[in-house]
C-alpha positions as CSV (number, residue, x, y, z in Angstrom):
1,X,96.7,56.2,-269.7
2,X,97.4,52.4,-269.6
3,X,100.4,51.2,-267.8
4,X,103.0,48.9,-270.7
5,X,103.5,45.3,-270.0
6,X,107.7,45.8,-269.6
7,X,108.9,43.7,-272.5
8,X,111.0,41.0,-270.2
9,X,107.6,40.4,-268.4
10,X,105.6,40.2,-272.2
11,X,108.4,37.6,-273.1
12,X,108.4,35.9,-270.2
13,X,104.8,35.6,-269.5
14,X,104.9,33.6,-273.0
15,X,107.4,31.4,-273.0
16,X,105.5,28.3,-272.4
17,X,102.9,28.5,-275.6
18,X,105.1,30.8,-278.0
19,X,106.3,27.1,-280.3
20,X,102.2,25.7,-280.1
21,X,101.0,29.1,-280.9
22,X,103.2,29.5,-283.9
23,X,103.5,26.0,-284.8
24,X,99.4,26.0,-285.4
25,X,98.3,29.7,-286.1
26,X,101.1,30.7,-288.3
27,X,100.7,29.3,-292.3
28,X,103.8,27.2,-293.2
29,X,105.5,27.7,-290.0
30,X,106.0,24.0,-289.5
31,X,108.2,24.2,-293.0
32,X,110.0,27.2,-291.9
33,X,110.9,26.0,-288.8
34,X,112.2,22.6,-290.4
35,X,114.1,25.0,-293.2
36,X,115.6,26.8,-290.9
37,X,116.8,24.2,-288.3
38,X,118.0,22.3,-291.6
39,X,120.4,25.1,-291.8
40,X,122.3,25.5,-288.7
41,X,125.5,23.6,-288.9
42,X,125.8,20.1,-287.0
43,X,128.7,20.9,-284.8
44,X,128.6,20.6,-280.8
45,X,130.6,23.3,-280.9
46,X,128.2,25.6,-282.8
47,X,126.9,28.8,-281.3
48,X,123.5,30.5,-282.1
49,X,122.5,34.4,-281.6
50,X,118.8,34.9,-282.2
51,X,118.6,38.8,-282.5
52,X,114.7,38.2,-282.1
53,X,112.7,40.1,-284.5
């Protein structure tokens, strides 16, 4: 039986090429990344939790 990648190391081993990868594999990514930057409030002050998937 094949040994699991542990999930910090799966994350961490893509960190670098995650944005490219979805930015030019991923149909209409570009305009959901813009839509949903365009949402976050514009306050220094604001604070983000990105609960992942």
């Amino acid at each position: 039986m094949p040994t699991l990648e542990p999930m910090s190391r799966f994350f961490e081993s893509r960190l670098d090429g995650y944005d490219e990868h979805m930015l030019t594999t991923i149909e209409g990514a570009p305009a959901f990344y813009s839509m949903t930057a365009a949402q976050l409030p514009l306050s220094h002050q604001t604070r983000l939790l990105d609960l992942g998937c």
